[in-house]
FIVEX-790838 format. One record per atom (N, C-alpha, C, O): x, y, z. Coordinates in steps of 0.02 Angstrom, whole numbers, padded with zeros to 5 digits, always signed. Atoms other than C-alpha are relative to their C-alpha. Layout:
<pts>
XYZ...
</pts>
This chain:
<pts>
-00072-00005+00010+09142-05909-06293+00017+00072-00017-00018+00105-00054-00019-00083+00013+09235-05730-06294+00051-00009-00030+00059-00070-00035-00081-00004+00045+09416-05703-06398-00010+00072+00008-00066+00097+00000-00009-00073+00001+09477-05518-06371+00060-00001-00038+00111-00025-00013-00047-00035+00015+09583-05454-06497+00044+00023+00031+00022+00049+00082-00032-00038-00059+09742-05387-06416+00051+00043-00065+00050+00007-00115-00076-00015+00037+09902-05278-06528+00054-00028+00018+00069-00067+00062-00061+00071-00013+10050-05346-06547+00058+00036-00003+00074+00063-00057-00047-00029+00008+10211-05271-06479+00047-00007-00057+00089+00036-00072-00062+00012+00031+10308-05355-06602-00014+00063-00091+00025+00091-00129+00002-00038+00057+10217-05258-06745-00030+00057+00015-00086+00070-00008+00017-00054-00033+10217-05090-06638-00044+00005+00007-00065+00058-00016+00045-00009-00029+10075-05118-06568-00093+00021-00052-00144+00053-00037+00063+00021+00040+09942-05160-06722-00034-00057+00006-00013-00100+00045+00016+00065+00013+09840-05290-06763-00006-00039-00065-00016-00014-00121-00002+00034+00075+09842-05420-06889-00058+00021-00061-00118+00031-00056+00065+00008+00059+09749-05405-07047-00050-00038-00016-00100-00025-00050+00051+00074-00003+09670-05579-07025-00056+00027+00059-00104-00006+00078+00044+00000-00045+09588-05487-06899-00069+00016-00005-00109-00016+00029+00053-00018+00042+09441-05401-06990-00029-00065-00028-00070-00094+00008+00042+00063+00021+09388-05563-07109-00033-00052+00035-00088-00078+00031+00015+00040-00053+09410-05664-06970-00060+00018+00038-00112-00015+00038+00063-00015-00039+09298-05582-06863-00065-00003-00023-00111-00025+00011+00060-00003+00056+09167-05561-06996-00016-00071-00004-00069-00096+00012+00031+00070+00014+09182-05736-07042-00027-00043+00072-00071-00085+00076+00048+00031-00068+09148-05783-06853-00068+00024+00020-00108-00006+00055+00085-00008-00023+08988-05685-06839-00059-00012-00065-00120-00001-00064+00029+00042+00056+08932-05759-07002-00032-00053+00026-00090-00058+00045+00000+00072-00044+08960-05937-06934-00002-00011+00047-00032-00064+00058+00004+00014-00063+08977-05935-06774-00027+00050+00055+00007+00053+00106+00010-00059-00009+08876-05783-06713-00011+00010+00096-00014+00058+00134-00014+00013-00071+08874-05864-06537+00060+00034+00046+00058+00054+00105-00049-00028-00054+09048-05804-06498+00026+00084-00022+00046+00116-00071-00020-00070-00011+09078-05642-06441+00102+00025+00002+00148+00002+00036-00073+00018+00026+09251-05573-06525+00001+00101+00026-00034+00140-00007-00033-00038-00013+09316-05414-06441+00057+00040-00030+00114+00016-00022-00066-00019+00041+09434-05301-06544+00018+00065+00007-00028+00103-00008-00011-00078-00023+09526-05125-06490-00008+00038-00051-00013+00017-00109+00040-00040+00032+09475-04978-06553+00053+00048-00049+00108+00061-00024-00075-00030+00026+09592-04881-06675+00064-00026+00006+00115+00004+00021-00058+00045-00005+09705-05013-06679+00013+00018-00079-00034+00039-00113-00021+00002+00050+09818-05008-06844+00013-00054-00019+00022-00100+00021+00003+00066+00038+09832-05137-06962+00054-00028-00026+00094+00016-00044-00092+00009+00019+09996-05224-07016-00020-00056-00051-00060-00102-00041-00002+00071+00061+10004-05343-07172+00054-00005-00035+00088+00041-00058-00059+00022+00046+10125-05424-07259+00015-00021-00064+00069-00038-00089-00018+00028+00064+10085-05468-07416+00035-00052-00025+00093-00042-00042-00019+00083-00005+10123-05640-07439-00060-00042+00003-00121-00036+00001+00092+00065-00013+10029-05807-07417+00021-00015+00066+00034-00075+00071-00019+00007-00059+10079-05795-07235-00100+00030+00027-00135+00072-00001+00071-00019-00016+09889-05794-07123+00042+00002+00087+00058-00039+00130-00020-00046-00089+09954-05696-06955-00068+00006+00025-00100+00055+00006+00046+00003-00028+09810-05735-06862+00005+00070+00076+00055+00073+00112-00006-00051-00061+09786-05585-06720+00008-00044+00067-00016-00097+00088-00035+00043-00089+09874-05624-06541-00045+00026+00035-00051+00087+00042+00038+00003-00035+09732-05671-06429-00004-00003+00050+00050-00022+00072-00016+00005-00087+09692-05666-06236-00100-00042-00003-00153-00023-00028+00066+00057+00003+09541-05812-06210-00020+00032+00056+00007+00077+00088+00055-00012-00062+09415-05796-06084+00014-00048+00059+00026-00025+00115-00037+00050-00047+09464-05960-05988+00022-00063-00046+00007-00069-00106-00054+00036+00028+09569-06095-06033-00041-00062-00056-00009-00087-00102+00024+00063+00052+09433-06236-06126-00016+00055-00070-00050+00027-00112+00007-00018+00040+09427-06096-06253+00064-00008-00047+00059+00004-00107-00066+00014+00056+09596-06130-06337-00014-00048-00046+00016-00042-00100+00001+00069+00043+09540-06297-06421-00066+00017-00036-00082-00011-00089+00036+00004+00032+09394-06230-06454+00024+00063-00080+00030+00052-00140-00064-00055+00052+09488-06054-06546+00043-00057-00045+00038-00063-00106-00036+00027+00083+09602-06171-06637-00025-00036-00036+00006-00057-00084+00056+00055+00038+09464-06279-06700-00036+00049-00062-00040+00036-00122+00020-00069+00066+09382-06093-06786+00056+00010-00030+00038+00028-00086-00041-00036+00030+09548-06047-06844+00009-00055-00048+00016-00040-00108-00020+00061+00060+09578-06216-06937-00086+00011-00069-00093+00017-00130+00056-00035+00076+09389-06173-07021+00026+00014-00025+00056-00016-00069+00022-00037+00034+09399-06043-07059+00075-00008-00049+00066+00000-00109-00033+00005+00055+09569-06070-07145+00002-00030-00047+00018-00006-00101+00064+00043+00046+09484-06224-07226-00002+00061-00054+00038+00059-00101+00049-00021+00045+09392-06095-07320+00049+00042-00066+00040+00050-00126-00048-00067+00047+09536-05967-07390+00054-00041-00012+00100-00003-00026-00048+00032+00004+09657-06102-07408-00039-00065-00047+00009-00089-00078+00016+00025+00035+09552-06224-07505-00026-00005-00096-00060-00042-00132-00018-00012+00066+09591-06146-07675+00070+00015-00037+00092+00047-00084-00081-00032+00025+09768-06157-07673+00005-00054-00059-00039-00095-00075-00019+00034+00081+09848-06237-07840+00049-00048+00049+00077-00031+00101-00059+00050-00024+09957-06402-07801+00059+00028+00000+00075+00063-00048-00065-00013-00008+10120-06369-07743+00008+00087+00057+00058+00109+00086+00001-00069-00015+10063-06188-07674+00017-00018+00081-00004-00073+00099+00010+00013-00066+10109-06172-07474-00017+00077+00022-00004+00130-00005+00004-00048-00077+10062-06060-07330+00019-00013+00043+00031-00073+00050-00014-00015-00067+10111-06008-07160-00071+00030+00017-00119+00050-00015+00053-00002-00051+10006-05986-07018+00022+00034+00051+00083+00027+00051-00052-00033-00053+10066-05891-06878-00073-00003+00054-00127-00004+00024+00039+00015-00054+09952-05910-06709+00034+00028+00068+00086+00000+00085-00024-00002-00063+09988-05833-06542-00070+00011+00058-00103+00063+00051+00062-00011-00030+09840-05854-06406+00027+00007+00102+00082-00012+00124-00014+00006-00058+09851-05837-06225-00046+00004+00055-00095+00038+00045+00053-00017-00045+09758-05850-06055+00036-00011+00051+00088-00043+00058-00052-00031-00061+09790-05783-05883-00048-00040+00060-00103-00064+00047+00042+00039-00046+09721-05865-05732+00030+00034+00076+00061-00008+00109-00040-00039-00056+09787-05741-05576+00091+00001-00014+00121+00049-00038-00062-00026+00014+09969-05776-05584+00040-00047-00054+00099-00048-00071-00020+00046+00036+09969-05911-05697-00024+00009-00073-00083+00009-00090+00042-00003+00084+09976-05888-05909+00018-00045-00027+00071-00066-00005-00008+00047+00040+09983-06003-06012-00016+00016-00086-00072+00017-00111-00001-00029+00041+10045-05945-06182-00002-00045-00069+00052-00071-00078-00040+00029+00047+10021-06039-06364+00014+00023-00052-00027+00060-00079-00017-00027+00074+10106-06003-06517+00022-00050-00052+00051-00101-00035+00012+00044+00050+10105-06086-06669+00021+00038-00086-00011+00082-00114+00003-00053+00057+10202-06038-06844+00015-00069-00036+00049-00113-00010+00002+00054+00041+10180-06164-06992-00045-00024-00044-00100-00015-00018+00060+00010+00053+10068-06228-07151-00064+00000+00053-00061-00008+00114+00048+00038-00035+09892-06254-07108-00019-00063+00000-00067-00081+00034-00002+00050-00007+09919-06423-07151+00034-00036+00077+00017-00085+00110-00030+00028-00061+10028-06442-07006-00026+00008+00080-00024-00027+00131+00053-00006-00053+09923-06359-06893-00042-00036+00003-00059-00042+00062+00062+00051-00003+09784-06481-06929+00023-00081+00037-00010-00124+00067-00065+00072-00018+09921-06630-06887+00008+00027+00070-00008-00014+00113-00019-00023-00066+09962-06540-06735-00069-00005+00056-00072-00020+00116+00085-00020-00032+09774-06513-06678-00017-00077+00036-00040-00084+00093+00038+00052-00001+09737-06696-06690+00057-00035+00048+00049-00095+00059-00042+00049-00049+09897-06743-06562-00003+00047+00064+00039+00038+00107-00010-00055-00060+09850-06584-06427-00045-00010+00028-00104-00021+00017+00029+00043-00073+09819-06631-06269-00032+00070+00030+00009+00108+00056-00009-00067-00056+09737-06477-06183+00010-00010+00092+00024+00035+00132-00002-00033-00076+09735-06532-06001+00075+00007-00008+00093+00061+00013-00067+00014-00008+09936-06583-06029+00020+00094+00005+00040+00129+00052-00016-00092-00002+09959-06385-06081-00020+00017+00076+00025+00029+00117+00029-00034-00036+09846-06335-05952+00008-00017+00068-00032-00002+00113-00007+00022-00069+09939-06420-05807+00060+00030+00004+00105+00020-00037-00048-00022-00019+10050-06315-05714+00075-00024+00009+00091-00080+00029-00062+00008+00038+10222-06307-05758+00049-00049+00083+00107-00067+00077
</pts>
């Protein structure tokens, strides 16, 4: 499995801060997948309990389910010391290109809801042309 880091116009062209731990924590655990990340990219954070996951470009398309399956880990891990009542955001944008066809997902919301979401996503339904 590959994931390439990409910048993100919306935050002139940095990358998230989740992008470092993240990566780390995937060649910890998962040292199988190869995680791609540009070079002198700048870093953007927000300070908050917001987890801006870095906007991804997959390798081919059965990697999305498997990507949001690590991202729910690993948030598992940094999200399993919150105090009752505490929330987070999640922010997710992944994408894959197939010649003239992309298929883009994005995703902003607790990681509770993402986990609710996970367990009703269909990938071929996404992955059938529009």
């Amino acid at each position: 499995m590959k994931i390439e880091f990409l910048t993100d116009r919306g935050f002139e062209g940095s990358v998230s801060v989740e992008a470092g731990p993240f990566k780390k924590w995937l060649k910890i655990n998962h040292p199988e997948v190869e995680v791609v990340s540009p070079q002198n990219a700048t870093i953007f954070d927000l300070h908050d309990y917001s987890y801006i996951m870095p906007l991804v470009n997959l390798a081919n398309d059965m990697t999305l389910q498997n990507y949001l399956t690590l991202v729910i880990q690993y948030l598992e891990i940094y999200t399993n010391s919150r105090l009752e009542g505490d929330t987070d955001e999640v922010q997710i944008s992944a994408f894959y290109q197939d010649g003239n066809i992309t298929k883009e997902f994005n995703f902003k919301g607790s990681t509770d809801a993402l986990k609710s979401s996970m367990k009703k996503f269909d990938l071929n339904k996404f992955m059938e042309a529009p």
